[in-house]
VONUTOR-851607 format. One record per residue: x, y, z of N, C-alpha, C in turn; chain; residue number from 1. Coordinates in steps of 0.1 Angstrom, whole numbers, plus 5000, padded with zeros to 4 digits. Example, Ala and Ser with C-alpha at 12.3 -4.5 7.8 and 13.67 -1.06 7.14 Angstrom:
<atoms>
+------+------+------+------+------+------+------+------+------+--------+-----+
:  npx :  npy :  npz : capx : capy : capz :  cpx :  cpy :  cpz : cadena : num :
+------+------+------+------+------+------+------+------+------+--------+-----+
: 5132 : 4943 : 5078 : 5123 : 4955 : 5078 : 5132 : 4967 : 5078 :      A :   1 :
: 5128 : 4978 : 5071 : 5137 : 4989 : 5071 : 5129 : 5000 : 5079 :      A :   2 :
+------+------+------+------+------+------+------+------+------+--------+-----+
</atoms>
This chain:
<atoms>
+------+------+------+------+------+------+------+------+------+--------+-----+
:  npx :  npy :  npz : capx : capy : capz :  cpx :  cpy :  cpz : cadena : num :
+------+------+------+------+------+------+------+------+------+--------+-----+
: 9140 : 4454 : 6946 : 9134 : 4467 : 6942 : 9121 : 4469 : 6950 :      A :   1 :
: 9109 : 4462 : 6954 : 9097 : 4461 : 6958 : 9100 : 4462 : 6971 :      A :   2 :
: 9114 : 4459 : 6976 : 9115 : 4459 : 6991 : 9123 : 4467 : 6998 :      A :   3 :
: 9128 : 4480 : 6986 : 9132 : 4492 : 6992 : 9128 : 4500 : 6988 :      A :   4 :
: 9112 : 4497 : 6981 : 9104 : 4510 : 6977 : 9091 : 4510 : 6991 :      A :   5 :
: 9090 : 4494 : 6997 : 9083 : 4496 : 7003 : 9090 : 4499 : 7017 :      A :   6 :
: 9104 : 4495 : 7023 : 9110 : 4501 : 7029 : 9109 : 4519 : 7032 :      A :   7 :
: 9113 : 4523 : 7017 : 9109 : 4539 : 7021 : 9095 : 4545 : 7019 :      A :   8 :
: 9086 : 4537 : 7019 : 9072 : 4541 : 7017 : 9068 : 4541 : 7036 :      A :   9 :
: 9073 : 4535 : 7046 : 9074 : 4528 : 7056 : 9077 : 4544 : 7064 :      A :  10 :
: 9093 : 4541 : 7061 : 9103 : 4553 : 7065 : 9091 : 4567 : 7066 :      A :  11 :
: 9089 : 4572 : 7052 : 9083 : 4582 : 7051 : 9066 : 4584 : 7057 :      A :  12 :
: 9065 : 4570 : 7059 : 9049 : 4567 : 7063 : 9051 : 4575 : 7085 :      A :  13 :
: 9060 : 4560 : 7087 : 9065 : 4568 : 7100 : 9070 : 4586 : 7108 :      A :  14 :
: 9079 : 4589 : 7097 : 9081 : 4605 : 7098 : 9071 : 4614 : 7098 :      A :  15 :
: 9063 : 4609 : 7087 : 9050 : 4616 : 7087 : 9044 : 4620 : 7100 :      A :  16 :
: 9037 : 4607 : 7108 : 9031 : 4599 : 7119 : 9041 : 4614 : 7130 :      A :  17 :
: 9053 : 4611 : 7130 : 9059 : 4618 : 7139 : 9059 : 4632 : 7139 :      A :  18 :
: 9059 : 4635 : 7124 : 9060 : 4648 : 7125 : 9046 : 4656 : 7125 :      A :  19 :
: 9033 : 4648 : 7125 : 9018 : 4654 : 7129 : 9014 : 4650 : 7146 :      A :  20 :
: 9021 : 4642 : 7151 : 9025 : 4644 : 7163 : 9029 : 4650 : 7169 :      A :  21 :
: 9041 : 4659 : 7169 : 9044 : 4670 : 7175 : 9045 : 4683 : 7173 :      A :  22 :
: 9033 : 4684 : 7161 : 9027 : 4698 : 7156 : 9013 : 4704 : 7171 :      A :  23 :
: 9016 : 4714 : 7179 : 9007 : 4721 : 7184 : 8994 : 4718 : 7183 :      A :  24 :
: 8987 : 4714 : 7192 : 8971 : 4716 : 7189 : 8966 : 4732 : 7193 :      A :  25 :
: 8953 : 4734 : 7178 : 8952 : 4744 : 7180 : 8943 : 4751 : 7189 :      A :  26 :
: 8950 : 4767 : 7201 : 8942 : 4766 : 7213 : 8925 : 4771 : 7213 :      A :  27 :
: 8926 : 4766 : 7221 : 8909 : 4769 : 7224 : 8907 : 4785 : 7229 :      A :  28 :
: 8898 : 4792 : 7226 : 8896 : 4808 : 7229 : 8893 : 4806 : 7247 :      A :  29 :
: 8893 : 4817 : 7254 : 8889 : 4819 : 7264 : 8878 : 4814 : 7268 :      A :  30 :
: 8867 : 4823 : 7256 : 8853 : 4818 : 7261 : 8845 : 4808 : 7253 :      A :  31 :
: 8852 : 4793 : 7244 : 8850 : 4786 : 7244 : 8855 : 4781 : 7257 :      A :  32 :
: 8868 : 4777 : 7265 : 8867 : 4770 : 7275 : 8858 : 4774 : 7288 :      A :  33 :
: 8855 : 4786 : 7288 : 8848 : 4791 : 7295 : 8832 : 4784 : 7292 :      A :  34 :
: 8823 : 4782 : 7282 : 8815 : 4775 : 7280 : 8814 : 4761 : 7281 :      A :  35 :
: 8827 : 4755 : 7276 : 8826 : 4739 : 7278 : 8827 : 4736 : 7294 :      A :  36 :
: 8835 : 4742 : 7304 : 8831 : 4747 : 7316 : 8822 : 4741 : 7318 :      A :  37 :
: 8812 : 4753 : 7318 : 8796 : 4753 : 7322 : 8792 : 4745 : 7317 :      A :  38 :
: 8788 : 4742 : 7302 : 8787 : 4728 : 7296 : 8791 : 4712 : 7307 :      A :  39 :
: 8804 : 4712 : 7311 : 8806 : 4699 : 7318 : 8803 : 4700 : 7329 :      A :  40 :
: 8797 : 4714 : 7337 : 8792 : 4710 : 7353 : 8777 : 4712 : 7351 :      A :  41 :
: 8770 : 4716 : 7341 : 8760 : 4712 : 7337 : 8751 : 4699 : 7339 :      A :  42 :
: 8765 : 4693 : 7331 : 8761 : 4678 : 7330 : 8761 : 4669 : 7339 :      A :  43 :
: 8777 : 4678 : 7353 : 8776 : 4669 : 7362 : 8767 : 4672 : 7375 :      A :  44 :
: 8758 : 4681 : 7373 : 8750 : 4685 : 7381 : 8732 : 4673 : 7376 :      A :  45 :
: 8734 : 4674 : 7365 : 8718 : 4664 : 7359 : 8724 : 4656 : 7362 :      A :  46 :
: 8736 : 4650 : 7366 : 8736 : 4636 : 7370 : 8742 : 4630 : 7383 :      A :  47 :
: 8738 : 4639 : 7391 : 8745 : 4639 : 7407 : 8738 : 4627 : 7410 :      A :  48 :
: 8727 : 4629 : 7414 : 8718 : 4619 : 7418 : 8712 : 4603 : 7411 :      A :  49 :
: 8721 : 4603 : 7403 : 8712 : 4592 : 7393 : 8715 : 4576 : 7398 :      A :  50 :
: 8725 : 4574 : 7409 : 8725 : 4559 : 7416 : 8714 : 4559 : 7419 :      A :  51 :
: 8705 : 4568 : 7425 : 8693 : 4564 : 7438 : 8687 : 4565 : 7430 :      A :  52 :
: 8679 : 4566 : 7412 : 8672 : 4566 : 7408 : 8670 : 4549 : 7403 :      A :  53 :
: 8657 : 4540 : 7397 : 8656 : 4529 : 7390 : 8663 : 4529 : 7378 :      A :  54 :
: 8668 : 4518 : 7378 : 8672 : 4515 : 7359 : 8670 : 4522 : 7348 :      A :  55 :
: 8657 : 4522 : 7344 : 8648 : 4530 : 7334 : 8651 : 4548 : 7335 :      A :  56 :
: 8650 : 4550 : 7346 : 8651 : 4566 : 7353 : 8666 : 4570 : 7347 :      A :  57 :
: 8675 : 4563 : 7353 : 8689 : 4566 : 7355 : 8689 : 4566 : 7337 :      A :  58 :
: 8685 : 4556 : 7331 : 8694 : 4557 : 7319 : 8682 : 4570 : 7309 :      A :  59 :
: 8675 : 4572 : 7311 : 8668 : 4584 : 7308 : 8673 : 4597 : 7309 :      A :  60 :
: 8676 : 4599 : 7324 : 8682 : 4611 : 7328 : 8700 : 4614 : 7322 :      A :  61 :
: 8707 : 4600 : 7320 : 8717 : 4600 : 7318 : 8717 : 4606 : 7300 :      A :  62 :
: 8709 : 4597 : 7294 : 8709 : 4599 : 7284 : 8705 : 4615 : 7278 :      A :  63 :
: 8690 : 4622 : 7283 : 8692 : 4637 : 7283 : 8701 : 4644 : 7287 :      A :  64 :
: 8708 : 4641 : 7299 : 8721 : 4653 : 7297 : 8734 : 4651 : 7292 :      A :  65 :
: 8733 : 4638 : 7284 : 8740 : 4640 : 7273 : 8739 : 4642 : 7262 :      A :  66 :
: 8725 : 4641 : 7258 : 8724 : 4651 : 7249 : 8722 : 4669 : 7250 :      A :  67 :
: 8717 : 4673 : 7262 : 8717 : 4685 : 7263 : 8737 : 4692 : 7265 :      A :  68 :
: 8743 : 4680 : 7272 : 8757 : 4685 : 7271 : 8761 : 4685 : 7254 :      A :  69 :
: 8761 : 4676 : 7249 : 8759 : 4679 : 7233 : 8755 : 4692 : 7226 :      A :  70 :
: 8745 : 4694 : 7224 : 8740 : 4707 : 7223 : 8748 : 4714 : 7227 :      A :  71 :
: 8749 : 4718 : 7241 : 8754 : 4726 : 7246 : 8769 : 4731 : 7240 :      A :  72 :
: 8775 : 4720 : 7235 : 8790 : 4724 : 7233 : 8789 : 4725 : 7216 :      A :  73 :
: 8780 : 4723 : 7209 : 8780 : 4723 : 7197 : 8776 : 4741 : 7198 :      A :  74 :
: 8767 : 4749 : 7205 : 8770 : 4761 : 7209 : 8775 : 4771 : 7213 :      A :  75 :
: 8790 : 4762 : 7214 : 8801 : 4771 : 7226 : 8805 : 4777 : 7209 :      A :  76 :
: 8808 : 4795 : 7213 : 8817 : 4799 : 7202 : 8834 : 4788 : 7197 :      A :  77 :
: 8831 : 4791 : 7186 : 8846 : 4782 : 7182 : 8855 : 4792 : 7180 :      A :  78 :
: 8856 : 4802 : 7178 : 8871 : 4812 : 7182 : 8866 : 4824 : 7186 :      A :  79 :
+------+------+------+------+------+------+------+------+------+--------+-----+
</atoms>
């Protein structure tokens, strides 16, 4: 009995798994991708340069434009 309830607890556990799997992600607006955009060449512009900077420097500079990329996308419109 314990081993065909957990059998279909299993079954239904997997279908589940499969069937939020192949449900659509939902799309992104225009001008959210349009801002995450700008947002990611943002980021990769503050950090063109950061090999030829020291240790200290690099993880400084790295670390503000990840946070300003943060920000940044936490202000892109969401629809």
């Amino acid at each position: 009995m314990t081993r065909s309830l957990m059998r279909a607890f299993l079954f239904v556990l997997v279908l589940f798994s499969f069937a939020t799997a192949t449900l659509p992600a939902p799309a992104e607006s225009p001008e959210r991708r349009a801002a995450l955009k700008l947002c990611k060449q943002k980021y990769r512009e503050a950090t063109k340069g950061k090999k030829y900077l020291k240790s200290s420097d690099r993880k400084a500079r790295v670390a503000a434009a990840r946070e300003e990329r943060r920000k940044c996308e936490e202000l892109a419109p969401r629809h």
